[in-house]
DRENDO-1510 file (C-alpha; in Angstrom, 1 decimal, always signed):
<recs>
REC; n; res; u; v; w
REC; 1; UNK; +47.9; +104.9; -14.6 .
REC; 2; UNK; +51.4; +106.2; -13.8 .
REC; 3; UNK; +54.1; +103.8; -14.2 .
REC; 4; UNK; +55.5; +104.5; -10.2 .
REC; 5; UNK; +51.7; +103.3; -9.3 .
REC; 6; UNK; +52.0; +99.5; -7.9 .
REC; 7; UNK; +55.9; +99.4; -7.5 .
REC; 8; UNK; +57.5; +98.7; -4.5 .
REC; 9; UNK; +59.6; +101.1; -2.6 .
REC; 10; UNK; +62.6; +100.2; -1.8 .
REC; 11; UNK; +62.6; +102.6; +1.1 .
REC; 12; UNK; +62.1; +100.7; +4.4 .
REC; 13; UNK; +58.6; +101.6; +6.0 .
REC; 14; UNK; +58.7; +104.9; +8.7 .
REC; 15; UNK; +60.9; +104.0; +12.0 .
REC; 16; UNK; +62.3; +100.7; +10.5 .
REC; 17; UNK; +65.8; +102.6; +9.9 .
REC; 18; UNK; +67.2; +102.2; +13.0 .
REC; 19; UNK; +66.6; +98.5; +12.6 .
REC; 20; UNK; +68.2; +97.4; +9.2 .
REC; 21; UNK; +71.6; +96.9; +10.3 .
REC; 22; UNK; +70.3; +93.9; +13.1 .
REC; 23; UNK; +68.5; +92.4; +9.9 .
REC; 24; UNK; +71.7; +93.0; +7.5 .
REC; 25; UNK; +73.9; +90.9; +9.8 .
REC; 26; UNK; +71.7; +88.6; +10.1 .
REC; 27; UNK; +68.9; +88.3; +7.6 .
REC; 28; UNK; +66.9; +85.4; +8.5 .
REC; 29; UNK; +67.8; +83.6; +11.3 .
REC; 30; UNK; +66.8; +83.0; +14.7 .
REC; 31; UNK; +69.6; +83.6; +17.0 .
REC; 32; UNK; +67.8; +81.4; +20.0 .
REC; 33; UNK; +66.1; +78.1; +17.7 .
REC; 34; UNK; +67.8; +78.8; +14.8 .
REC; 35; UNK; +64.6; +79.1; +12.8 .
REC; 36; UNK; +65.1; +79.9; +8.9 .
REC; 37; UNK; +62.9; +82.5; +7.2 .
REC; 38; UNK; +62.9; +80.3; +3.6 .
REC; 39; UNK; +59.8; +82.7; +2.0 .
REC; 40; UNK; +58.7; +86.0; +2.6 .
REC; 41; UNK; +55.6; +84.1; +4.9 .
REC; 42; UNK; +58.6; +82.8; +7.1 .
REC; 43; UNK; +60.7; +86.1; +7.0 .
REC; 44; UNK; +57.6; +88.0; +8.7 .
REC; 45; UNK; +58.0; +85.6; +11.3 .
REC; 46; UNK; +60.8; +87.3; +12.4 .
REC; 47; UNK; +61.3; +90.5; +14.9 .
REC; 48; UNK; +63.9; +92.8; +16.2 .
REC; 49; UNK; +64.3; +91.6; +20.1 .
REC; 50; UNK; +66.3; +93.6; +22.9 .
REC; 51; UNK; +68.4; +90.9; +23.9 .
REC; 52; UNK; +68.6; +93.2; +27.3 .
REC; 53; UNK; +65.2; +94.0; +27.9 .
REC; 54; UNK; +64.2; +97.3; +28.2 .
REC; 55; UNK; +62.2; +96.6; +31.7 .
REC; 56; UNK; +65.7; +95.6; +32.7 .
REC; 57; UNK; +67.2; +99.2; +32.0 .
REC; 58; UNK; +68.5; +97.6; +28.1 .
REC; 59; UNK; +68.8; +100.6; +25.5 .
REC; 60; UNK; +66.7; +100.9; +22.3 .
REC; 61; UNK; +69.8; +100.9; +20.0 .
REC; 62; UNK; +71.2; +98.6; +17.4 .
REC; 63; UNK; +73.7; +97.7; +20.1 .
REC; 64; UNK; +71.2; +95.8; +22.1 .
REC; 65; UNK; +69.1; +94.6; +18.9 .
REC; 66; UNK; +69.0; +90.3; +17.9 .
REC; 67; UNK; +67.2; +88.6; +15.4 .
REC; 68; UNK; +64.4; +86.2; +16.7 .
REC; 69; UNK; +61.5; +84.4; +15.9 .
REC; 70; UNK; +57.8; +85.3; +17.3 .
REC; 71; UNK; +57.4; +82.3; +19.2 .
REC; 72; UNK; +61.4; +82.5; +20.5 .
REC; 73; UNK; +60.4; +86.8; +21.6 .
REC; 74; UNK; +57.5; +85.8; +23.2 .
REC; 75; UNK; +58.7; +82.7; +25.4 .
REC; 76; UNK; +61.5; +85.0; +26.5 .
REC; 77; UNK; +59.7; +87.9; +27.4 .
REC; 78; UNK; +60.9; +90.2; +29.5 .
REC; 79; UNK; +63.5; +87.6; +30.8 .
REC; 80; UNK; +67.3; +89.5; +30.9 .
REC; 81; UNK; +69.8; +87.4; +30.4 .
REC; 82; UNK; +72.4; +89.3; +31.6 .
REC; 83; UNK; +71.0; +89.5; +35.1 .
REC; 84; UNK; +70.8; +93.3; +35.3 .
REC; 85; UNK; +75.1; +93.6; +34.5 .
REC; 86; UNK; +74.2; +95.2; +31.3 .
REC; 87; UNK; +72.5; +97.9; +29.6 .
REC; 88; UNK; +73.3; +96.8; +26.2 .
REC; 89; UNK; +74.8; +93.6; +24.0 .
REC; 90; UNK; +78.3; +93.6; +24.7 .
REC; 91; UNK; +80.6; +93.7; +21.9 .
REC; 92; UNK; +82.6; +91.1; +22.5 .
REC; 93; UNK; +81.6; +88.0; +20.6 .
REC; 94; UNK; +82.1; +85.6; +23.8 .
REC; 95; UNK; +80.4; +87.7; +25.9 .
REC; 96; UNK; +77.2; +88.3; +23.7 .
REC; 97; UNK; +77.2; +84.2; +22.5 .
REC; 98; UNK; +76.8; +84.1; +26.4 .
REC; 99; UNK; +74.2; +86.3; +27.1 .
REC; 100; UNK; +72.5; +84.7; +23.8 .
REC; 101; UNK; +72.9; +81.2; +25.3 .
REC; 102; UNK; +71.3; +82.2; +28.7 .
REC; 103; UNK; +68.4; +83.4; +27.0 .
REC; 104; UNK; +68.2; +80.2; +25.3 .
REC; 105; UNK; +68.3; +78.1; +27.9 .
REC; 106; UNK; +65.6; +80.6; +29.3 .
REC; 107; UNK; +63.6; +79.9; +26.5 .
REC; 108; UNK; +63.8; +76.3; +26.6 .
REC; 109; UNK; +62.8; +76.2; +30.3 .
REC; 110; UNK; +59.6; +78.1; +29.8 .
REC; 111; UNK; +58.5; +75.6; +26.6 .
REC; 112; UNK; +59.3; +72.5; +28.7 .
REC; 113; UNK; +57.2; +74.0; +31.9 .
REC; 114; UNK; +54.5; +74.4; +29.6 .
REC; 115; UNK; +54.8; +70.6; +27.8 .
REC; 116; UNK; +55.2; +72.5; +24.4 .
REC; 117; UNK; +57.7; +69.9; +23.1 .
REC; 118; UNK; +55.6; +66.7; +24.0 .
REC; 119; UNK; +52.7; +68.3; +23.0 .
REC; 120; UNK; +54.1; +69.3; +19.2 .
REC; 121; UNK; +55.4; +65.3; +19.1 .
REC; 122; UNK; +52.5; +63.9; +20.1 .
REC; 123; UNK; +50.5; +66.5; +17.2 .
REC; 124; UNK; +53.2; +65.0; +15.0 .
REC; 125; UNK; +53.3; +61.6; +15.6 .
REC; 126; UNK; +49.0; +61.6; +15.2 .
REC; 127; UNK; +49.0; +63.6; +12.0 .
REC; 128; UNK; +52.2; +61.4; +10.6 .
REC; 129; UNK; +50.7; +60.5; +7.0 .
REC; 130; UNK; +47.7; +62.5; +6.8 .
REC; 131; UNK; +46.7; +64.8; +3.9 .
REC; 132; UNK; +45.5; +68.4; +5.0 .
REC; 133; UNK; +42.5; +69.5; +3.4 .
REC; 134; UNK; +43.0; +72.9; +1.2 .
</recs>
């Protein structure tokens, strides 16, 4: 067996490149619920999310890329929180914690329509103290 057989590349897997720098600034953090990726099982919770949709004319660039959870991309969707002004995450820091804020506030519309919240406490508050099976 050669000895480069079962390492791991360094080398970020084919058409990840242009996505590194939104993961660098911000390695494992939801920017809309704040989730922590705490193990590598958490960390590939995570995706690269176009802040400005690209339904709503947002460009595939690093300009326009956020760190999110799953469940945070998939609640918002194609919603654009810029309401079509912009093509891409402005760079001005009030500006973007702006648009960031709409889309959380989007976010937390859509799970409260749904009953998500109650739903999760009332999961909670009925498996409070019980073991899970392995």
């Amino acid at each position: 067996m050669s000895p480069s057989k079962g390492k791991e590349s360094r080398k970020p897997p084919e058409g990840w490149d242009k996505y590194v720098s939104t993961f660098l600034e911000n390695p494992d953090t939801c920017v809309y619920c704040g989730f922590q990726a705490t193990s590598y099982e958490a960390w590939c919770q995570l995706v690269v999310d176009h802040l400005i949709p690209q339904s709503a004319g947002g460009e595939d660039n690093a300009a326009n890329y956020v760190v999110s959870c799953y469940r945070c991309n998939q609640w918002k969707g194609d919603f654009d929180p810029g309401e079509r002004g912009y093509t891409h995450l402005p760079p001005g820091k009030e500006q973007r914690k702006a648009l960031i804020e709409n889309a959380k506030a989007r976010i937390r519309k859509a799970e409260g329509d749904q009953g998500r919240r109650q739903f999760y406490q009332f999961i909670m508050q009925e498996t409070k103290g019980r073991k899970t099976q392995p």
